[in-house]
DSSP file (Angstrom, degrees, kcal/mol; ACC not computed):
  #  RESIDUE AA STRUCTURE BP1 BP2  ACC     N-H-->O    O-->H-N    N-H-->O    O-->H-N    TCO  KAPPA ALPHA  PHI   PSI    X-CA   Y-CA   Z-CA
    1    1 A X              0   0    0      0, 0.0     2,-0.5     0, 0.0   115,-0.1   0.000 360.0 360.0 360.0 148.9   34.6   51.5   28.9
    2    2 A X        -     0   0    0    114,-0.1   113,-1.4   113,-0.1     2,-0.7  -0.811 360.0-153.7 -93.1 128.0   30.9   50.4   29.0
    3    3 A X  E     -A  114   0A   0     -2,-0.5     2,-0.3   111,-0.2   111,-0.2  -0.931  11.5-174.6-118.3 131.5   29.9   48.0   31.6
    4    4 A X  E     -A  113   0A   0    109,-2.4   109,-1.9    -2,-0.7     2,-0.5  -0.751   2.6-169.9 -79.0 137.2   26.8   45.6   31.3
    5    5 A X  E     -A  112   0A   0     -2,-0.3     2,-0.3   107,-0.2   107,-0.2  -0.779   8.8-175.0-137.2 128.1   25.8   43.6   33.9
    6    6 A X  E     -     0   0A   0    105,-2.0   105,-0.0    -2,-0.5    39,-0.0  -0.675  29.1-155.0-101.7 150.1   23.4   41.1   33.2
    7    7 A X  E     +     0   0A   0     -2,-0.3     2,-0.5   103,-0.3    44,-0.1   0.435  58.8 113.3-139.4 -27.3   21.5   38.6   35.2
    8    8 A X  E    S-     0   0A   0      1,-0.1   103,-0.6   103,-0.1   101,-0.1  -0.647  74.1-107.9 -73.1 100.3   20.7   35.8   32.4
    9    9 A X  E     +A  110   0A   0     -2,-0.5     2,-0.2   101,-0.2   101,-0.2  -0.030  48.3 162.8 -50.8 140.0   22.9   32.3   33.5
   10   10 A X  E     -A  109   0A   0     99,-2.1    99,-2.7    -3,-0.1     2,-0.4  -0.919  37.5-123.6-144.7 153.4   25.3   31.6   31.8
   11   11 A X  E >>  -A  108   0A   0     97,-0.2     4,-1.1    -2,-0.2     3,-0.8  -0.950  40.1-117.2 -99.6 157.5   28.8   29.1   32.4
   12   12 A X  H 3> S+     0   0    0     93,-2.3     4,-1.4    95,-0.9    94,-0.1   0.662 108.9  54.4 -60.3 -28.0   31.8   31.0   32.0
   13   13 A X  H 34 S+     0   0    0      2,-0.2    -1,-0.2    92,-0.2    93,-0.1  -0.039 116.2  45.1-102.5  44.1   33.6   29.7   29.1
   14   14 A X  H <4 S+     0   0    0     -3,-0.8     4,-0.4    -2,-0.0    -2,-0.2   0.333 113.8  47.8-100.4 -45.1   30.2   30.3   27.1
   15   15 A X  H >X>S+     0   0    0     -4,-1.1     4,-4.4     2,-0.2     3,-2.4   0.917 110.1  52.8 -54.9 -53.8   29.7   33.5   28.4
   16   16 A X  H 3X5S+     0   0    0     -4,-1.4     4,-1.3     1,-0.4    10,-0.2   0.833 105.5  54.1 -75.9 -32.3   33.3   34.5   27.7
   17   17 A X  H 345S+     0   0    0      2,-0.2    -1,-0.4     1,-0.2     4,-0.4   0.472 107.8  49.1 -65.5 -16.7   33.1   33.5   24.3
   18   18 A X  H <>5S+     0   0    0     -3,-2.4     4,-0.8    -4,-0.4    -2,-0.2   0.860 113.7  43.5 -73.6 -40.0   30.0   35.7   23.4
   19   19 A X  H  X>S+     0   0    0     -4,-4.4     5,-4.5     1,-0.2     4,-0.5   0.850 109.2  54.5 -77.7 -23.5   31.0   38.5   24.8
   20   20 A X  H ><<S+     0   0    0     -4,-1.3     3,-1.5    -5,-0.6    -1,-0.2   0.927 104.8  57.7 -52.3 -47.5   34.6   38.0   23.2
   21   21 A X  H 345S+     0   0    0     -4,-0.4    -2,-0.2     1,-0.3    -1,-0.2   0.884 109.2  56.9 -68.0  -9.3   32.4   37.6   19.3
   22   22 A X  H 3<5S-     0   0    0     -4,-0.8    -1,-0.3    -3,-0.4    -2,-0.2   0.605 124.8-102.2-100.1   0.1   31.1   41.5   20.5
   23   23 A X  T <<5S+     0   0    0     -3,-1.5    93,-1.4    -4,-0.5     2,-0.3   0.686  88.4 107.7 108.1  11.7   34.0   43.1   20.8
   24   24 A X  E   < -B  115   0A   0     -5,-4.5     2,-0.4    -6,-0.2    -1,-0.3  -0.694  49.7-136.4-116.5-179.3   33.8   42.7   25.3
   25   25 A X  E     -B  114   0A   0     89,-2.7    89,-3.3    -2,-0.3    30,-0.2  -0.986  38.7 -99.7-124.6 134.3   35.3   41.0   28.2
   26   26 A X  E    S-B  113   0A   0     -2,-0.4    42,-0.4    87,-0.3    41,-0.3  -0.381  77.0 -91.7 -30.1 134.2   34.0   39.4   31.3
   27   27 A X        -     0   0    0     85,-1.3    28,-0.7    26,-0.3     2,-0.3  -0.293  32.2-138.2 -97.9 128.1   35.0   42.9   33.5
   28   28 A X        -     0   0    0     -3,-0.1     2,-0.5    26,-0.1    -1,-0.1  -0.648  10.8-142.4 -76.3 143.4   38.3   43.5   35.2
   29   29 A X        +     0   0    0     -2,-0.3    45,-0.1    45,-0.2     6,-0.1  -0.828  24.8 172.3-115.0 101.4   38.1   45.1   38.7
   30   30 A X        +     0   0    0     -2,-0.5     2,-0.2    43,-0.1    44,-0.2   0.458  56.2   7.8-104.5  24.6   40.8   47.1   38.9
   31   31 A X  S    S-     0   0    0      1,-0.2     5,-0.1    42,-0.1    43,-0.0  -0.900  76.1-101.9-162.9 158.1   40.4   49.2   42.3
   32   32 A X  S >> S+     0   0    0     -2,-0.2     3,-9.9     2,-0.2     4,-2.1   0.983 125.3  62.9 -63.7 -66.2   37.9   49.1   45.6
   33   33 A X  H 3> S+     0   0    0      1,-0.3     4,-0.6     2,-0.2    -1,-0.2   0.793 110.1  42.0 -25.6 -47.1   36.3   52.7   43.1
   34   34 A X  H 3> S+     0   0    0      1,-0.2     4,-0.9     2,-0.2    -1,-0.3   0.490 118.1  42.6 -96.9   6.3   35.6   50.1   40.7
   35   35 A X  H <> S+     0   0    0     -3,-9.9     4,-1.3     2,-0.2    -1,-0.2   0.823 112.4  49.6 -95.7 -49.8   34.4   47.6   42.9
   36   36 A X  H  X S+     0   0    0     -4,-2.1     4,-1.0     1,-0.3    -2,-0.2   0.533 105.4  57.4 -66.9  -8.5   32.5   49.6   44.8
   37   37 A X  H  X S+     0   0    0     -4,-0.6     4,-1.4    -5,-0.5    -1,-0.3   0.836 108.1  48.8-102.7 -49.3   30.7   51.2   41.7
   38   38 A X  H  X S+     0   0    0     -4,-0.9     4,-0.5     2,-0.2    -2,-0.2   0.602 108.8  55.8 -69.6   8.0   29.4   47.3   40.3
   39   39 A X  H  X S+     0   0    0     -4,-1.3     4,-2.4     3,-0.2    -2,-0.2   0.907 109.1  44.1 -91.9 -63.3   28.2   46.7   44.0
   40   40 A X  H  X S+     0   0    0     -4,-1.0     4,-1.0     2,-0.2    -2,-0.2   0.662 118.8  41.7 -47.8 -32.9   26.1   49.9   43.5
   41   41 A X  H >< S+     0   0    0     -4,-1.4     3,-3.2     2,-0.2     4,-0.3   0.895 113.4  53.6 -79.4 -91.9   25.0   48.7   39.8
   42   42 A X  H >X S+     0   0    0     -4,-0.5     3,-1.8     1,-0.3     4,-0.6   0.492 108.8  54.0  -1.0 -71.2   24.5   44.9   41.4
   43   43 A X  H >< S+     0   0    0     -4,-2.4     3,-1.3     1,-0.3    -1,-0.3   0.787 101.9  54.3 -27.1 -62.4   22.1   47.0   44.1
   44   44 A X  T << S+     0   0    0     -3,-3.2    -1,-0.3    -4,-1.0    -2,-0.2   0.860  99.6  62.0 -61.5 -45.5   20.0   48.5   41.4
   45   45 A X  T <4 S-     0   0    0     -3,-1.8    -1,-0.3    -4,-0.3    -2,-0.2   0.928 100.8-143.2 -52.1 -38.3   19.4   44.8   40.0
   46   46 A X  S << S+     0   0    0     -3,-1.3    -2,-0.1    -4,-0.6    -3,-0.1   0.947  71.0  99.3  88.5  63.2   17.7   44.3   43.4
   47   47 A X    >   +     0   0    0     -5,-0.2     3,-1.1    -4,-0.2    48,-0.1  -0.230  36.5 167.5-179.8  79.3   19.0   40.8   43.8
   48   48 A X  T 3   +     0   0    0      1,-0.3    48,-0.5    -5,-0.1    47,-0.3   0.533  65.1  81.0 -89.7  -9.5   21.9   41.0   46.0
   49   49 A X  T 3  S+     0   0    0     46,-0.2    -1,-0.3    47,-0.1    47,-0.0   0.551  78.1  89.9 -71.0 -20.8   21.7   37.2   46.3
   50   50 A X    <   -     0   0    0     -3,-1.1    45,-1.7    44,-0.1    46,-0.4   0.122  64.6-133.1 -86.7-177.2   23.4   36.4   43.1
   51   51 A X  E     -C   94   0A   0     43,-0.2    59,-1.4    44,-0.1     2,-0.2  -0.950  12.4-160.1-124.3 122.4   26.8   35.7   41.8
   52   52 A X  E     -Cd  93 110A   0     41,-3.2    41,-2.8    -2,-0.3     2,-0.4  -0.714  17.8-127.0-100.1 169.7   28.0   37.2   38.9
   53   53 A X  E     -Cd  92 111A   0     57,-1.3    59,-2.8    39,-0.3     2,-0.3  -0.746  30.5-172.0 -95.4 142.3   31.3   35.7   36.8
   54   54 A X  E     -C   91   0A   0     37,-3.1     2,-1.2    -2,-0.4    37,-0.7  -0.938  33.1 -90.1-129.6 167.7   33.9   38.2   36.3
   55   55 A X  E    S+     0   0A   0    -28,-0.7     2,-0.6    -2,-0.3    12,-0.6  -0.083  87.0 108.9 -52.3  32.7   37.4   38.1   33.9
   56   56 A X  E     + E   0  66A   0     -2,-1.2    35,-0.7    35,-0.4     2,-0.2  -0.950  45.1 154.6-122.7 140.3   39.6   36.9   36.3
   57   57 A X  E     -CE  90  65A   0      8,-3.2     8,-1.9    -2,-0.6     2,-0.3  -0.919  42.0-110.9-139.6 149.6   40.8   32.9   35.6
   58   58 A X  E     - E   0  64A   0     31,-1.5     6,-0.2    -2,-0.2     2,-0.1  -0.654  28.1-154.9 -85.7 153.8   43.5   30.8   36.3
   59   59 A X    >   -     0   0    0      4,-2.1     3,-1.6    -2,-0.3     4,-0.1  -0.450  38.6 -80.5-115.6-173.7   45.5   29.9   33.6
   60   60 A X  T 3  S+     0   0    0      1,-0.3    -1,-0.1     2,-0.1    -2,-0.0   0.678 125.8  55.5 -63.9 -13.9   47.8   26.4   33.4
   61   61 A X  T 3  S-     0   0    0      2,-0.1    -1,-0.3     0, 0.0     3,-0.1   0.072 123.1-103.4-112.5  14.4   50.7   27.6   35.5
   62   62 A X  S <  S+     0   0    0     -3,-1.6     2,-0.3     1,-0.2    -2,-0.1   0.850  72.1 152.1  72.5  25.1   48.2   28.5   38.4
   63   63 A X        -     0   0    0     -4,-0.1    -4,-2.1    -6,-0.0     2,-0.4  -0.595  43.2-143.3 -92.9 123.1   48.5   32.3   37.5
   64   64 A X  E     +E   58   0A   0     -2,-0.3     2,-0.3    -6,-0.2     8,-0.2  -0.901  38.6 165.7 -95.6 141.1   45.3   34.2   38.5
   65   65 A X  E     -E   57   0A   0     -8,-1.9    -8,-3.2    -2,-0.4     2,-0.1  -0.994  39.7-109.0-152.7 166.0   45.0   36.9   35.3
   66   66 A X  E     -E   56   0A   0      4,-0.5   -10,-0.2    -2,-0.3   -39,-0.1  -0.477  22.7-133.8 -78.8 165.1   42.3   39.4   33.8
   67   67 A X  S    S+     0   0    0    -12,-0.6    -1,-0.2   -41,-0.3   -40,-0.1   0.953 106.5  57.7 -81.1 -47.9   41.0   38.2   30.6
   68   68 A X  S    S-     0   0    0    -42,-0.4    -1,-0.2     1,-0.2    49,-0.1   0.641 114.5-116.7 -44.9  -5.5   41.5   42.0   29.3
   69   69 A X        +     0   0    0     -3,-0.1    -1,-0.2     2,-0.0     3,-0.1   0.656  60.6 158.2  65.3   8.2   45.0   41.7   30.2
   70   70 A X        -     0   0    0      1,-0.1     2,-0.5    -5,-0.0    -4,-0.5   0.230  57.7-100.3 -46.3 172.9   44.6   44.4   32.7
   71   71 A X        -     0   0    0     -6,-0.1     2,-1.8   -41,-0.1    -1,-0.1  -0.946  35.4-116.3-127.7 135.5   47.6   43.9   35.2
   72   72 A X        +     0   0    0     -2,-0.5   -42,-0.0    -8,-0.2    -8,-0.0  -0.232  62.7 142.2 -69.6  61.4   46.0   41.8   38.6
   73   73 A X        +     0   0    0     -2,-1.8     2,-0.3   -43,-0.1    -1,-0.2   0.943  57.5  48.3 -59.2 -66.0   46.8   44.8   41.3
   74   74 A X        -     0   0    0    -44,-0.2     2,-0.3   -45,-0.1   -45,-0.2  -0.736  61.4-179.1-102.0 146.2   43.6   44.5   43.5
   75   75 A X        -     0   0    0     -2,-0.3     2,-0.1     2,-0.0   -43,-0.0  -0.994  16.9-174.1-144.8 134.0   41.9   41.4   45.1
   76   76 A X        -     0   0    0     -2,-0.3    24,-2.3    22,-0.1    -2,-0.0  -0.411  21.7-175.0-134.4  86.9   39.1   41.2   46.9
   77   77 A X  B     -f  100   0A   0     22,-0.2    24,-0.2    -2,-0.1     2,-0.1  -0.047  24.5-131.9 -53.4 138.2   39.2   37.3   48.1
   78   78 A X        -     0   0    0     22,-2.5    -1,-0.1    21,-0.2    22,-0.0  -0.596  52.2 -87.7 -77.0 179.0   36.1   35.7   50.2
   79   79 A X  S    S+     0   0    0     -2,-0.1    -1,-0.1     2,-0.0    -2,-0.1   0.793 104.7  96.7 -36.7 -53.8   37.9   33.9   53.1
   80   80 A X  S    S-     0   0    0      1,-0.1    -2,-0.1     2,-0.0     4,-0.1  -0.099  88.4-101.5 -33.1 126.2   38.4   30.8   51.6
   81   81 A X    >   -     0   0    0      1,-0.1     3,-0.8     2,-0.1    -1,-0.1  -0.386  32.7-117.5 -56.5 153.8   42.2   30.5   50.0
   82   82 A X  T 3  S+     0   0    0      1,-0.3     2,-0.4     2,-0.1     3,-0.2   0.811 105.0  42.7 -91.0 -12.9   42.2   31.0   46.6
   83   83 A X  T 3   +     0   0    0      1,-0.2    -1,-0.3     3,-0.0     3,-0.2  -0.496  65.2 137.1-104.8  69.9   43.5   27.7   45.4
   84   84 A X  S <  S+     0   0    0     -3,-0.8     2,-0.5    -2,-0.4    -1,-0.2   0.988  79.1  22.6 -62.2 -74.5   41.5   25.7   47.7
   85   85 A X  S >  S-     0   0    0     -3,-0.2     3,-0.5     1,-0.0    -1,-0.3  -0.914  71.4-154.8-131.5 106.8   40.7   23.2   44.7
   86   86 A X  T 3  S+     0   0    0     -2,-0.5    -1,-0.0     1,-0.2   -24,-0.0   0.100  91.1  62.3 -79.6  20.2   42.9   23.1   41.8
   87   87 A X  T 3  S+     0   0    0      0, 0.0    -1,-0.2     0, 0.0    -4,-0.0   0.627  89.4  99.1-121.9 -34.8   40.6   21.9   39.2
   88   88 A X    <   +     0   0    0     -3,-0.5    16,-0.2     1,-0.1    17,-0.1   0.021  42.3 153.2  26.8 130.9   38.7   25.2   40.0
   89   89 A X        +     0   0    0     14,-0.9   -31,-1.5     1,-0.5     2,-0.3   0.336  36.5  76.7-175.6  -7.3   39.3   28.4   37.5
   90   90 A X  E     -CG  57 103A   0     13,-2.0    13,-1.7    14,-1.0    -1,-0.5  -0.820  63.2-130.8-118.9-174.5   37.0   30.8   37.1
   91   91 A X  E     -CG  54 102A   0    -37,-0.7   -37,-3.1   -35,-0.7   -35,-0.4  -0.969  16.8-174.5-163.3 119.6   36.1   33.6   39.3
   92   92 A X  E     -CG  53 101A   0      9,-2.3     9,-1.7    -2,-0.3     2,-0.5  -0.898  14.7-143.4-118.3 143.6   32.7   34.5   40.4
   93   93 A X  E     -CG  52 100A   0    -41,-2.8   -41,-3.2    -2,-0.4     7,-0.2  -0.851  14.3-127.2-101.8 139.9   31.8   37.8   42.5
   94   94 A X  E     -C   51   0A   0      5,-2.9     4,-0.4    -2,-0.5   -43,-0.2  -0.448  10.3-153.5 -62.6 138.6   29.0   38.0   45.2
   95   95 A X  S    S+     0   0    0    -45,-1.7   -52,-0.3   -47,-0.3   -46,-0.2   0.821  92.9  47.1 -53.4 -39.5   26.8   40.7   44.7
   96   96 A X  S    S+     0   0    0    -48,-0.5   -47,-0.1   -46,-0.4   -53,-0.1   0.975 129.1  28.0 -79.7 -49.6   25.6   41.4   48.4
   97   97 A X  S    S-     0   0    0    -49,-0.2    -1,-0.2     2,-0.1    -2,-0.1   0.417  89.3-127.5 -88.5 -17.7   29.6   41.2   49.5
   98   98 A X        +     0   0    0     -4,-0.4     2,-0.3     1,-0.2    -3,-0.1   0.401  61.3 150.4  78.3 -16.3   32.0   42.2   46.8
   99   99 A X        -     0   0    0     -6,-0.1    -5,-2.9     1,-0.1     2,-0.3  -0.376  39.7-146.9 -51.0 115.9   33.5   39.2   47.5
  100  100 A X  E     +fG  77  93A   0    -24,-2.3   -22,-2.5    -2,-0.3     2,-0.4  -0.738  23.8 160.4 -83.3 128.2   35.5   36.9   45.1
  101  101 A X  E     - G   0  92A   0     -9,-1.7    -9,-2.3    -2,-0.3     2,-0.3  -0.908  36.3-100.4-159.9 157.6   35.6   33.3   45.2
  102  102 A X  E     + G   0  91A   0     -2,-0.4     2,-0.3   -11,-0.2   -11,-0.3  -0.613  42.4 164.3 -80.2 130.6   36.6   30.1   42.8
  103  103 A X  E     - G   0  90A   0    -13,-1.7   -13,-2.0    -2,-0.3   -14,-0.9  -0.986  41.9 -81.7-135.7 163.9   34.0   28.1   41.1
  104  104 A X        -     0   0    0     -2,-0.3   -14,-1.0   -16,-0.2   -15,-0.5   0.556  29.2-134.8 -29.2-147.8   33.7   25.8   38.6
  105  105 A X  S    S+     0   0    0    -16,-0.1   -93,-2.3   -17,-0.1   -92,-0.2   0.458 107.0  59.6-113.1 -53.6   33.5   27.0   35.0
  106  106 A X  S    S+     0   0    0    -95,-0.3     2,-0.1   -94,-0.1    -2,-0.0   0.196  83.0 116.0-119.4 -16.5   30.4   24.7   33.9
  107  107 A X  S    S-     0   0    0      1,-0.1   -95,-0.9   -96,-0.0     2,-0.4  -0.527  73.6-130.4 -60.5 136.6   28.1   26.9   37.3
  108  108 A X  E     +A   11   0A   0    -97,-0.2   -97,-0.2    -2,-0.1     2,-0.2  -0.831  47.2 161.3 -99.3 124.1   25.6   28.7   35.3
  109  109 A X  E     -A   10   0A   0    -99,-2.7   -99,-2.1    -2,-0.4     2,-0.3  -0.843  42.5-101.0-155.1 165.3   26.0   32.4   36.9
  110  110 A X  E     -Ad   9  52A   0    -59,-1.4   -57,-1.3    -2,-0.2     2,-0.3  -0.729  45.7-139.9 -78.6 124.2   25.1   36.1   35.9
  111  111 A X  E     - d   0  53A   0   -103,-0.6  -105,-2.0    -2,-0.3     2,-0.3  -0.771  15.6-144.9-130.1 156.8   28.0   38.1   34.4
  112  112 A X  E     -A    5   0A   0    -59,-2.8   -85,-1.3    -2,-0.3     2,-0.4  -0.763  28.0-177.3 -98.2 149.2   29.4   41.2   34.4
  113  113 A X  E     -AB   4  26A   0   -109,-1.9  -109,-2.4    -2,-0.3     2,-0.3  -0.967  15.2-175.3-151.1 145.0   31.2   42.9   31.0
  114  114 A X  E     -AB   3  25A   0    -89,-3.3   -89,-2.7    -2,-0.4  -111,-0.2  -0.851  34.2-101.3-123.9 153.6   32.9   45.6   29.7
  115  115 A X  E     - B   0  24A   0   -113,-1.4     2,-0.2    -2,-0.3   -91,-0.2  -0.598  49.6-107.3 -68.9 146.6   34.3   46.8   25.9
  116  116 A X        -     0   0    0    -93,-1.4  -114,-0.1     1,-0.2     3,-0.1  -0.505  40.3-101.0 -80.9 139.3   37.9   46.2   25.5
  117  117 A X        -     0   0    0     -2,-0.2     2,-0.3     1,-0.1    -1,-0.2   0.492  38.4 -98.0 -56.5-164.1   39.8   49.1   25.6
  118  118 A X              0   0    0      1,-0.1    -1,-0.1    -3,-0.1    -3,-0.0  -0.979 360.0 360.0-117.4 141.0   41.3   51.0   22.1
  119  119 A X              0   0    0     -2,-0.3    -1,-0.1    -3,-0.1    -2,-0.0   0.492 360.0 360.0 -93.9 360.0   44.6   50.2   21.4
């Protein structure tokens, strides 16, 4: 898979939908290797400050899933519980921290994305 990560705000259900009309997804993380390899990319941006949105959303039944359909194996939560606020659903990562944490949808954030696999 190719991963972008980009730096140009976006809200997530705008975002998700461009990169859906190119053939990607907001990026599944599906291991610390994979985490630990966008923190290294993130570094290079030199703007450790940020948040980017990644694929993982809650869906109506309070279900955290990847948009890829990737199966949710690894989490790497910030402190907070992750249903703090149940109006809440998409999922942004820190840059500096690896950390994952709930936000709004409608937060204008940086996102990361990968091509969808070949079936």
């Amino acid at each position: 898979n190719i991963i972008s990560i980009e730096e140009q705000k976006f809200q997530a259900n705008r975002i998700i939908q461009y990169v859906n009309s190119l053939g990607a997804s907001l990026t599944s993380i599906e291991d610390s290797t994979e985490l630990d390899f966008l923190l290294y990319h993130t570094e290079l941006l030199r703007n450790q400050e940020e948040d980017f949105w990644i694929g993982l959303y809650k869906n109506v039944k309070d279900e955290w899933l990847w948009l890829d359909n990737t199966p949710v194996d690894f989490v790497n939560w910030n402190n907070e519980a992750p249903d703090k606020d149940m109006s809440l659903n998409c999922l942004m990562m820190n840059a500096k921290k690896g950390t994952w944490d709930i936000a709004s949808c409608y937060l204008y954030r940086g996102y990361i994305c990968k091509t969808l696999k070949s079936k």
